[in-house]
C-alpha positions in Angstrom: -16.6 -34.4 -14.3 -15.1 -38.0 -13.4 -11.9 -36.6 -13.9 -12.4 -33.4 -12.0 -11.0 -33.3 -8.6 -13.0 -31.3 -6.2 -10.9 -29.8 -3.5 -11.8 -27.6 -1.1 -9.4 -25.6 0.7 -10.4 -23.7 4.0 -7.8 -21.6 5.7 -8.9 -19.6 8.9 -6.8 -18.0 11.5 -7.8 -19.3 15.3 -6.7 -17.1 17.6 -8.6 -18.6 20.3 -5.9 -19.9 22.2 -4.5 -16.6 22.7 -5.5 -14.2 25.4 -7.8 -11.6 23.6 -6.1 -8.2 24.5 -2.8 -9.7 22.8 -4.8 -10.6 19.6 -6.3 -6.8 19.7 -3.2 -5.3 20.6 -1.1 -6.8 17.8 -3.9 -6.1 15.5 -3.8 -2.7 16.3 0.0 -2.3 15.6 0.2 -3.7 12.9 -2.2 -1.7 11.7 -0.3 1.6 12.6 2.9 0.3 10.7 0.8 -0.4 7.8 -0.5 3.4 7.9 3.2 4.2 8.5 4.5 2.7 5.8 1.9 3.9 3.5 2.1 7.4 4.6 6.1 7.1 4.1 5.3 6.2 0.2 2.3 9.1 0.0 5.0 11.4 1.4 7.9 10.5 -1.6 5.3 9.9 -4.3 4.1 13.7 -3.8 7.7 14.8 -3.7 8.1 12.9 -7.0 4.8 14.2 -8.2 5.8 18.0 -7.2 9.2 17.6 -9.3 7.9 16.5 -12.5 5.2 19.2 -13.0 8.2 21.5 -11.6 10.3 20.6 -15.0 7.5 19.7 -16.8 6.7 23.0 -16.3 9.9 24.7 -17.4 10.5 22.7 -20.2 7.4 23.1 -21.9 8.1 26.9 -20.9 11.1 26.6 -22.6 9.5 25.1 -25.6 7.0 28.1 -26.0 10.1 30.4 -25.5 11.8 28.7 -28.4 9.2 28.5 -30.4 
């Protein structure tokens, strides 16, 4: 491989210099809006999910009635 470059990339996330209660505390929030967020998009996904079998449901009931 003479024509290969090897490079090696590390990336890491010090947070020594930092007190540690910050570091745990903005952790923790950050977590929370995460769970937020994804609760928020749960939420309208079901709405969304309810709707379709709703019509799904009377069309296809209106295809047997047709039929």
């Amino acid at each position: 491989m003479a024509l290969a470059e090897a490079v090696q990339h590390t990336y890491i996330l010090d947070f020594s210099a930092y007190p540690r209660w910050l570091v745990i505390l903005v952790a923790t929030l950050l977590a929370v809006v995460a769970l937020w967020i994804a609760m928020k998009l749960l939420k309208w996904t079901l709405w969304i999910l309810i709707f379709l079998v709703f019509v799904g449901g009377l069309g296809w009931a209106g295809w047997e009635l047709l039929q």
